[in-house]
N, C-alpha and C positions, 0 to 999 in steps of 0.2 A: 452328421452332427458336428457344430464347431464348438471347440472349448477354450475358453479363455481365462488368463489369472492374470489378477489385480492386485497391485501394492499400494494403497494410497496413505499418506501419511500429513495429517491437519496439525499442524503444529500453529499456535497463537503466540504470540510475543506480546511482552507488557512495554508501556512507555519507554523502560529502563533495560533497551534491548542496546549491546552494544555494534554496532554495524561498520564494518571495514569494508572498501571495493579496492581491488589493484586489477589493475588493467596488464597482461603481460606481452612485453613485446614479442619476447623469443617463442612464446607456445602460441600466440595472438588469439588469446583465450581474455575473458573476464570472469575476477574472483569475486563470491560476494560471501562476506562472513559473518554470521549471525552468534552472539552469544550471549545468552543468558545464566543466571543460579536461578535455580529454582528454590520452589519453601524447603524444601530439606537440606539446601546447600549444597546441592551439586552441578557443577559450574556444565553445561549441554552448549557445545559447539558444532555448528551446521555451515562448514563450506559448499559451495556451490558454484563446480567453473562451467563455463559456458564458452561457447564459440565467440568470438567478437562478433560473428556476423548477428547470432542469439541475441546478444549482449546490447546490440543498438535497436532490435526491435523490441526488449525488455523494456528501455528507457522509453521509446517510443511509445509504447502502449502505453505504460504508467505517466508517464505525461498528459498523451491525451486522455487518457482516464482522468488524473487529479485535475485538471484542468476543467474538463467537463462537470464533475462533484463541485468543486470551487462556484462555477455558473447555476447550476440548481441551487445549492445554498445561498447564495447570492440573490436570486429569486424568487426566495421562499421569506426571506428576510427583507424584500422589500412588498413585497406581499401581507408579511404582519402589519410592517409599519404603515402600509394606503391602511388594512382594517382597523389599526390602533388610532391613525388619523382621523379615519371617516365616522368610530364612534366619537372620539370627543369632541368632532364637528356638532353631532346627532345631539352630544349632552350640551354642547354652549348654545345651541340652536332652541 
């Protein structure tokens, strides 16, 4: 039999999250610092260091991630505007 234990932790942040990164040279780690209040006014801070090596395939992924999201919406938007086009063709026609 194998057994295994999980900790997973989904934390969501609102617009009004405030975000710091320091890069360090001496530990060649990167910091990334999340903090939020919550509704009852208590201020939840979440550091996060990482390896530098971590740290550039973080950026990397969320690059090509947003980058990719940017291209679908971008193509979903002009997708509306040919059907927004092609009915008021339909209705002058």
């Amino acid at each position: 039999m194998k057994s295994s234990k999980k900790v997973a932790h989904d934390i969501t942040f609102s617009e009004g999250v405030h975000l710091a990164t320091y890069v360090s040279d001496w530990k060649e780690n990167v910091n990334i610092e999340l903090r939020e209040e919550d509704e009852s006014g208590v201020t939840n801070t979440y550091d996060i260091w990482l390896p530098i090596t971590l740290g550039r395939k973080l950026v990397e992924s969320l690059a090509n991630d947003i980058i990719k999201y940017d291209e679908k919406m971008a193509e979903k938007a002009a997708e509306k505007a040919a059907e927004a086009a092609e009915v008021a063709a339909e209705l002058d026609a």
